[in-house]
MDAnalysis code that builds the backbone (N, CA, C; Angstrom):
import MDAnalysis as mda
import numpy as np

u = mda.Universe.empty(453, n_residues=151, atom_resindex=np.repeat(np.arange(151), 3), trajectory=True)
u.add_TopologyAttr("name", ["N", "CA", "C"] * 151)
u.add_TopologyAttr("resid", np.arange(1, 152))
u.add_TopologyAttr("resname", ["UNK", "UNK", "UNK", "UNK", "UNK", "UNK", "UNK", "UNK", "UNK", "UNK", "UNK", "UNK", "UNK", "UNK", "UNK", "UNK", "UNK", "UNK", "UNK", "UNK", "UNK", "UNK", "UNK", "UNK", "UNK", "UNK", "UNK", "UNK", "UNK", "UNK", "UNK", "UNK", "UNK", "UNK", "UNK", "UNK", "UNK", "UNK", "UNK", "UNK", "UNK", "UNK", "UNK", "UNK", "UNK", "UNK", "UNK", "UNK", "UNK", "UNK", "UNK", "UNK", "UNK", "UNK", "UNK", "UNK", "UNK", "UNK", "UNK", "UNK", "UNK", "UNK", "UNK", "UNK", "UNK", "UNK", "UNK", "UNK", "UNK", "UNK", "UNK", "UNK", "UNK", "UNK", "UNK", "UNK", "UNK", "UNK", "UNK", "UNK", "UNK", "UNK", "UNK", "UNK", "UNK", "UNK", "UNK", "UNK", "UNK", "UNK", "UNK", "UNK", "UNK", "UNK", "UNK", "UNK", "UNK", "UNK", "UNK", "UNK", "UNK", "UNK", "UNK", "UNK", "UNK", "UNK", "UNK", "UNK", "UNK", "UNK", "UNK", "UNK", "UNK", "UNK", "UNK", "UNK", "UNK", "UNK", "UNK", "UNK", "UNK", "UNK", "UNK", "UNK", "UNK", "UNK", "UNK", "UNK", "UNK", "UNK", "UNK", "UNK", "UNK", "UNK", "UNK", "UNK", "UNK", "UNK", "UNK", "UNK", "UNK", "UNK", "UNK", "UNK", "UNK", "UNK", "UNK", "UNK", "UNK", "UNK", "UNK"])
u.atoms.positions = np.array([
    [-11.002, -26.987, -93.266],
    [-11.524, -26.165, -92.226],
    [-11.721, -26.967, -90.939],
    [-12.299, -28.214, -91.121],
    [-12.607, -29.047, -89.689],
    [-10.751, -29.060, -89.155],
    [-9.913, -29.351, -90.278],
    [-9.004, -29.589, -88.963],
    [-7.871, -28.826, -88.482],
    [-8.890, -27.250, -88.912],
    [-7.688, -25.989, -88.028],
    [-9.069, -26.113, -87.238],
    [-10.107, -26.098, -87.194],
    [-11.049, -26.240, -85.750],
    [-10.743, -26.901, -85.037],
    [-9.929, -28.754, -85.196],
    [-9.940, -29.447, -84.350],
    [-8.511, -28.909, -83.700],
    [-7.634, -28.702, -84.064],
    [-6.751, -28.148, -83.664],
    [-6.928, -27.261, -82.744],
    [-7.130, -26.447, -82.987],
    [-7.855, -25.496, -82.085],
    [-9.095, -25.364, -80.803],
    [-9.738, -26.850, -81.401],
    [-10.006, -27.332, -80.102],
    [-8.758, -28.178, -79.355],
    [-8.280, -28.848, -79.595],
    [-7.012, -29.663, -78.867],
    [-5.724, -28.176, -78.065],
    [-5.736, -27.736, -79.078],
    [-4.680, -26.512, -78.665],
    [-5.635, -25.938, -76.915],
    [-7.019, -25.584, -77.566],
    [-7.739, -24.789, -76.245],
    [-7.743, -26.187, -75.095],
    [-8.025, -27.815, -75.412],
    [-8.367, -28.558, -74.366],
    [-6.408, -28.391, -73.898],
    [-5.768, -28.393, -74.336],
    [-4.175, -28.501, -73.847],
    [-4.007, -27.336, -73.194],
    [-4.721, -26.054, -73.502],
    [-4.264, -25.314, -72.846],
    [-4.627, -25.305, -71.457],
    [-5.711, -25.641, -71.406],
    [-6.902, -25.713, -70.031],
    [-6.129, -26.832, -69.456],
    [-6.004, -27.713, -69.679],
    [-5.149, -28.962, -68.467],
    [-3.934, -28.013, -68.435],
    [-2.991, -27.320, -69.238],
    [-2.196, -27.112, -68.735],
    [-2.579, -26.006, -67.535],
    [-3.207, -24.789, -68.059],
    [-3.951, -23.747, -66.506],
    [-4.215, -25.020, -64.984],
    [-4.882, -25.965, -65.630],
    [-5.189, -26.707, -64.316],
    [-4.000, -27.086, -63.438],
    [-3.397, -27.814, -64.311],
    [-1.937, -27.965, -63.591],
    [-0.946, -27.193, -62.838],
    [-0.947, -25.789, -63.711],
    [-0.197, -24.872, -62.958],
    [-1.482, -24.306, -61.681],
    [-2.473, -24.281, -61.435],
    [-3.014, -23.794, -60.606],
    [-2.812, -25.299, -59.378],
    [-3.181, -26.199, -59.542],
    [-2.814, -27.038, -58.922],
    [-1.429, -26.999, -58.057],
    [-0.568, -26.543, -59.397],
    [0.865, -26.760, -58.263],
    [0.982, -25.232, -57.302],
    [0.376, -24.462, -57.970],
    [0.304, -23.357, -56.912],
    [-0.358, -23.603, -55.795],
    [-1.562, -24.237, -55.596],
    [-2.718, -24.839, -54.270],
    [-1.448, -25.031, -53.535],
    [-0.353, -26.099, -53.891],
    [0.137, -26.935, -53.119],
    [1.460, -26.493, -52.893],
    [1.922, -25.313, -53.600],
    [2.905, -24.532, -53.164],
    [2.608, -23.591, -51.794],
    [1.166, -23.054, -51.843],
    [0.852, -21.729, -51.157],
    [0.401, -22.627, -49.415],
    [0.091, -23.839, -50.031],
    [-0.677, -24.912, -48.963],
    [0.420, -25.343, -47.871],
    [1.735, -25.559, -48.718],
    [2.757, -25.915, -47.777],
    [3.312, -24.795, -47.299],
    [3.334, -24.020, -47.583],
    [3.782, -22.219, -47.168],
    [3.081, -22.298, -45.756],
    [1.653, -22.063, -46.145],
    [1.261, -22.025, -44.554],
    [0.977, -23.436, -43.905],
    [1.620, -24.100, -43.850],
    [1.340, -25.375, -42.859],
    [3.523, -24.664, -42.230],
    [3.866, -24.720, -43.022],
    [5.534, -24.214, -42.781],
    [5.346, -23.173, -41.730],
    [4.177, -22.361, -42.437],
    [4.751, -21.251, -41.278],
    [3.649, -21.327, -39.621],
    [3.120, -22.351, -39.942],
    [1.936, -22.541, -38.462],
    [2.744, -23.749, -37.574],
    [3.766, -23.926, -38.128],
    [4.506, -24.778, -37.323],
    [5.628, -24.066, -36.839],
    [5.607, -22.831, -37.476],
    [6.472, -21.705, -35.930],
    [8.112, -22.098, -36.208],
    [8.386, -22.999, -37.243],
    [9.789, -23.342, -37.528],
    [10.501, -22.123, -38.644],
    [11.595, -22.005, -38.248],
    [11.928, -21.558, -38.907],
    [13.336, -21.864, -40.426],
    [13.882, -21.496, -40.844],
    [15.078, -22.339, -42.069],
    [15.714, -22.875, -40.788],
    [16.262, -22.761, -39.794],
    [17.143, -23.082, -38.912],
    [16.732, -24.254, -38.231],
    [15.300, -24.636, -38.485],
    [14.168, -25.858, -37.401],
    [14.407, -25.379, -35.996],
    [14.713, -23.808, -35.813],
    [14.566, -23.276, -34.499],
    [12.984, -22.912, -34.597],
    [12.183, -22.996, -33.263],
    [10.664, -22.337, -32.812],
    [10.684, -21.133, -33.126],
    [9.792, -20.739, -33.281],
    [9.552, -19.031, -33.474],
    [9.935, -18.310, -31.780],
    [10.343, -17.536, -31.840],
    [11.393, -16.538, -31.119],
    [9.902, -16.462, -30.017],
    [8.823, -16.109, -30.450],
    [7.815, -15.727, -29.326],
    [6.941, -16.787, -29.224],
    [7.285, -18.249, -29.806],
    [6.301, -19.289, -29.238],
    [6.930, -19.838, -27.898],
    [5.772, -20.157, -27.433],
    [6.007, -21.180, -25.440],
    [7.518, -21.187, -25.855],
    [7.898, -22.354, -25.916],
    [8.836, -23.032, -26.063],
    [10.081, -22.450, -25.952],
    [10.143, -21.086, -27.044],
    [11.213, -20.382, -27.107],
    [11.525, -19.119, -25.828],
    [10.375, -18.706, -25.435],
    [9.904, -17.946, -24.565],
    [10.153, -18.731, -22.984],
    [10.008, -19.920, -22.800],
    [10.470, -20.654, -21.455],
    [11.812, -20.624, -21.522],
    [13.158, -21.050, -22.593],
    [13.936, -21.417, -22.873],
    [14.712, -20.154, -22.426],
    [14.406, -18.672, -22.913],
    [14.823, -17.793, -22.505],
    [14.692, -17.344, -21.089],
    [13.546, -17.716, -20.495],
    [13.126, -17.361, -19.219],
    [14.076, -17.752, -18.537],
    [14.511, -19.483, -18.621],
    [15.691, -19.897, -17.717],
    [16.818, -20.464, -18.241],
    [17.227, -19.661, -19.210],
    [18.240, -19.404, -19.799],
    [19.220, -20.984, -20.169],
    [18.017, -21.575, -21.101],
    [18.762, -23.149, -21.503],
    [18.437, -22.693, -22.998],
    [19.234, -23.585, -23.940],
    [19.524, -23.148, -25.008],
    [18.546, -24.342, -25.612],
    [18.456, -23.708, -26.536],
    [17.490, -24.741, -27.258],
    [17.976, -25.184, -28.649],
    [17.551, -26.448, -28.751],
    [18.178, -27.316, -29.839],
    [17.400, -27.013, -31.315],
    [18.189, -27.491, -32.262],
    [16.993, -27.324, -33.241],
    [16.079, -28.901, -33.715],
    [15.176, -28.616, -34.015],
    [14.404, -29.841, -34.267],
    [14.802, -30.685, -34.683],
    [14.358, -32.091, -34.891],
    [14.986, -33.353, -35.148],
    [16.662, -33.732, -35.400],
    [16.773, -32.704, -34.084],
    [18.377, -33.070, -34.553],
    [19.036, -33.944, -32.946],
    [18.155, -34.725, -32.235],
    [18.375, -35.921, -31.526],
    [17.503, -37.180, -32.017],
    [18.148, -38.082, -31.471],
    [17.599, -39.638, -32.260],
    [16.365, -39.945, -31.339],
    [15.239, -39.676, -31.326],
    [14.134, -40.304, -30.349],
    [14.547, -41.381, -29.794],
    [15.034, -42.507, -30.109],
    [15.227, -43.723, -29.365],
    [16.084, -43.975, -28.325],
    [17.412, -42.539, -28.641],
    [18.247, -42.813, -27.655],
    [17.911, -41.257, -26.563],
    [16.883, -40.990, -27.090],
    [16.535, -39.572, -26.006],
    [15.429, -40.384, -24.927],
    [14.815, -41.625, -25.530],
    [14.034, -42.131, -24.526],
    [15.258, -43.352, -23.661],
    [15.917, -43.796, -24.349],
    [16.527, -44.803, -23.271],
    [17.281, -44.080, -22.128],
    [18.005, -42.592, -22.548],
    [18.878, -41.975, -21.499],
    [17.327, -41.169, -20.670],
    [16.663, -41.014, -20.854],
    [15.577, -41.040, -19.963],
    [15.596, -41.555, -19.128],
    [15.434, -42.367, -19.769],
    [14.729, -43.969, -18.830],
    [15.544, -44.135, -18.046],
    [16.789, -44.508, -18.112],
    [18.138, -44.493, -17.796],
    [18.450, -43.595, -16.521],
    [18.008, -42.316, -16.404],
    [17.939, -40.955, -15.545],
    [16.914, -41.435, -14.306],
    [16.135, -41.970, -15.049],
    [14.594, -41.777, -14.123],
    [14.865, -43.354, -12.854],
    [15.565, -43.960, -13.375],
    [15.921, -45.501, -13.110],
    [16.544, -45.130, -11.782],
    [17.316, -44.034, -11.792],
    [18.572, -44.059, -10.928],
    [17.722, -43.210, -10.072],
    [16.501, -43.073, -10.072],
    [15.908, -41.689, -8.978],
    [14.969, -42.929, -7.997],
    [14.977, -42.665, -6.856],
    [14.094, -43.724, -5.421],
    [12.985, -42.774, -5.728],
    [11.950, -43.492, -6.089],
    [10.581, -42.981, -6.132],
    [9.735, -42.834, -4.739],
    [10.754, -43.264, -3.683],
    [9.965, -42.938, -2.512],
    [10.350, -42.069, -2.118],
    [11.535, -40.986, -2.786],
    [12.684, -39.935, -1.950],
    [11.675, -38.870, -1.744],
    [11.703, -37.971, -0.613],
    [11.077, -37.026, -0.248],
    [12.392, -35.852, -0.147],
    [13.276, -35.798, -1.120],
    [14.277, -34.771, -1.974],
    [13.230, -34.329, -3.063],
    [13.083, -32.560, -2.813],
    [12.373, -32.124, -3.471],
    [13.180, -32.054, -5.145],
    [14.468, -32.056, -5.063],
    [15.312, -31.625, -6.414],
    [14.996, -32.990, -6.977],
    [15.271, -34.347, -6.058],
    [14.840, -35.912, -6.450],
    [13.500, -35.791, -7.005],
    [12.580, -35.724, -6.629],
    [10.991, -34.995, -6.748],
    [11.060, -34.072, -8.264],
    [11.367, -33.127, -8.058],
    [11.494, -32.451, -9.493],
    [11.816, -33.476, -10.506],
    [13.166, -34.422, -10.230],
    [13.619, -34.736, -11.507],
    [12.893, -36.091, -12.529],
    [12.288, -36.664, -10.936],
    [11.324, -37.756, -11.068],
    [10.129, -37.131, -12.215],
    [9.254, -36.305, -11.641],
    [8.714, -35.572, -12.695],
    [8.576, -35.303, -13.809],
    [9.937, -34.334, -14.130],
    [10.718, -33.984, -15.046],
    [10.861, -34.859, -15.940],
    [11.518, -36.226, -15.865],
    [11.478, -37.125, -16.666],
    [10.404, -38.123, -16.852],
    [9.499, -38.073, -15.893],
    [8.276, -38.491, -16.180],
    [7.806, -38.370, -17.306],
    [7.303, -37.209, -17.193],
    [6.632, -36.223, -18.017],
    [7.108, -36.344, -19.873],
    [8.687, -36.229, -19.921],
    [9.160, -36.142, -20.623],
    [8.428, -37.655, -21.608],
    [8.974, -38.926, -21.069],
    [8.333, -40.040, -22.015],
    [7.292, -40.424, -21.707],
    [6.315, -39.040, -21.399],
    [4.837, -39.065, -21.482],
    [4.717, -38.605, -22.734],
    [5.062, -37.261, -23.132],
    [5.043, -36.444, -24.138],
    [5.492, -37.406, -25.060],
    [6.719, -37.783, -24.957],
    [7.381, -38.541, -26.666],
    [6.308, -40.368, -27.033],
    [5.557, -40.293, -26.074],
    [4.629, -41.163, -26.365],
    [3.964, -40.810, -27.476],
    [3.372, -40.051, -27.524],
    [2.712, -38.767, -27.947],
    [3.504, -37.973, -28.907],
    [4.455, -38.591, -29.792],
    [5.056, -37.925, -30.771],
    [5.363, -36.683, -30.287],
    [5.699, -36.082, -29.456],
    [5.908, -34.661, -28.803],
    [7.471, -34.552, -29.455],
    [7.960, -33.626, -29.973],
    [9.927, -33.718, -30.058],
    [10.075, -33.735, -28.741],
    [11.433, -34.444, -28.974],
    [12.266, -33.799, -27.037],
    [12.742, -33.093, -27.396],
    [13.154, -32.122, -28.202],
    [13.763, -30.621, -28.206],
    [12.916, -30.213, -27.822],
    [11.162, -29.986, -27.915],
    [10.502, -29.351, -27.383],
    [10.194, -29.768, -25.847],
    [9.590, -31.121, -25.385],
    [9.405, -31.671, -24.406],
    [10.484, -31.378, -23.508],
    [11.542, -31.255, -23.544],
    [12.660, -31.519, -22.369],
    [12.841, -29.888, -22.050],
    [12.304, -28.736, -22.664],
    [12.175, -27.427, -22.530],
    [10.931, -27.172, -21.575],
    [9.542, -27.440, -22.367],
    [8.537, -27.008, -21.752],
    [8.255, -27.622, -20.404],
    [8.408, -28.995, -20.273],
    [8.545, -29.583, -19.099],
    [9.333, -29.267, -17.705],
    [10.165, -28.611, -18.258],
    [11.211, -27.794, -16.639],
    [9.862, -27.137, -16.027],
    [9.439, -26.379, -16.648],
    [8.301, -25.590, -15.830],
    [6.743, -26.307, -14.996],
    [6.552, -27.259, -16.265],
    [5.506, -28.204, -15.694],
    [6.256, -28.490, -14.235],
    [7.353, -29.484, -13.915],
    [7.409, -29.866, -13.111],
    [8.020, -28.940, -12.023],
    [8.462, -27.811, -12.311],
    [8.864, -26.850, -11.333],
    [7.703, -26.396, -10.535],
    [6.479, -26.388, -11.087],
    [5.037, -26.059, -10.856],
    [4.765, -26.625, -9.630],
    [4.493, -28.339, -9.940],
    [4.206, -29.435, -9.431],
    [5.415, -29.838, -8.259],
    [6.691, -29.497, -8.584],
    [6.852, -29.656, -6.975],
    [7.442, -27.741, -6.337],
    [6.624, -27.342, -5.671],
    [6.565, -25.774, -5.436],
    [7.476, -25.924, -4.579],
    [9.249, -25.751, -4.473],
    [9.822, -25.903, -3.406],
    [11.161, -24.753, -3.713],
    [11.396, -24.229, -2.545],
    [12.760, -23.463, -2.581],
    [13.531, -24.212, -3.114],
    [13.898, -25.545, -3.014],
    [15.306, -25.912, -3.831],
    [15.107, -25.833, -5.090],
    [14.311, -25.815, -5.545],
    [13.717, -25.752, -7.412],
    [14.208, -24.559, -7.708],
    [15.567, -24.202, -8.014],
    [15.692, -22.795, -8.303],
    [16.542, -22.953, -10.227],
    [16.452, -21.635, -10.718],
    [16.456, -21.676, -11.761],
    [17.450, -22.501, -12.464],
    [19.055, -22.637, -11.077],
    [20.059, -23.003, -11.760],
    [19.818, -24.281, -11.477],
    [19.168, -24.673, -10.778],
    [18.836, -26.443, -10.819],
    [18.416, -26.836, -11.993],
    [17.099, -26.336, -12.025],
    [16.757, -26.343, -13.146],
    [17.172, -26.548, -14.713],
    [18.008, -25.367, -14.894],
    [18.920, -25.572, -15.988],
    [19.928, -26.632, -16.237],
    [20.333, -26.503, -14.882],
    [21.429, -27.589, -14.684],
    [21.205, -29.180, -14.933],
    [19.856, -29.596, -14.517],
    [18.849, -30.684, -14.839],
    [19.171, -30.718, -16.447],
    [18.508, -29.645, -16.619],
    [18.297, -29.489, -18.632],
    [19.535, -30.022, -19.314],
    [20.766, -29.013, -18.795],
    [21.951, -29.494, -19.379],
    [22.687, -30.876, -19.365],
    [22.270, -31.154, -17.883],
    [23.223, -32.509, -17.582],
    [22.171, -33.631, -18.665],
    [20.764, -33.567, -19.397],
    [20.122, -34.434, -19.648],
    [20.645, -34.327, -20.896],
    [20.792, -32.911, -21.621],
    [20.812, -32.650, -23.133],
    [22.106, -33.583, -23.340],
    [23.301, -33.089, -22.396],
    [24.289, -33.717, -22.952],
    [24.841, -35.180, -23.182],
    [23.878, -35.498, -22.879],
    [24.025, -37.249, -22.716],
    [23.323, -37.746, -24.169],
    [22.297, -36.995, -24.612],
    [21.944, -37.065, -26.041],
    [23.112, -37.406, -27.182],
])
């Protein structure tokens, strides 16, 4: 008799670690679900359609990349590279914008920011900051593109 009891205790303690376990891996199934979906990514590592990001991108009609799909190291040297070639004393408002523009940019990636995101949201920061008729949308874009493609 003791050892269909003990059994039966071992059977009930096995069963209970096993409940624990499967509840466990559920915590951490349901846990990464929503951290997945508060990061606005989607299967594609495109932004969610109505976050900033995606919503500027459409505004001035630059296409947007999907996430980690440039090398940080060489998105900061062609930066750098961009920003090098601009006279920081020029009183060219488009010069002015771009100074900015790339400012800004390896401010953010200091700051772990993506440059798929940074090199989007930033057109507007600095379109802000220098308020000038030549800042027009196709500059703008045109900025975006001539930077992306050097990536």
């Amino acid at each position: 008799m003791q050892n269909i009891s003990f059994k039966n205790k071992s059977a009930r303690m096995f069963s209970n670690g096993l409940l624990s376990v499967v509840m466990m891996l559920l915590f951490v199934v349901v846990a990464n679900n929503g951290i997945n979906a508060q990061s606005g990514l989607s299967k594609s590592n495109l932004p969610d359609p109505k976050s900033e990001v995606a919503v500027t991108a459409a505004k001035l009609g630059v296409e947007l990349k999907p996430f980690n799909s440039w090398d940080n190291a060489k998105v900061k040297s062609v930066v750098t590279q961009r920003l090098a070639l601009i006279n920081i004393y020029t009183s060219n408002p488009q010069d002015l914008y771009k100074l900015v523009y790339y400012t800004n940019i390896l401010e953010d990636m200091q700051y772990s920011v993506a440059p798929e995101i940074t090199t989007v949201t930033r057109l507007l920061t600095a379109s802000t900051k220098i308020n000038n008729s030549a800042i027009t949308n196709q500059f703008i874009k045109n900025t975006y593109n001539d930077l992306i493609n050097r990536f």
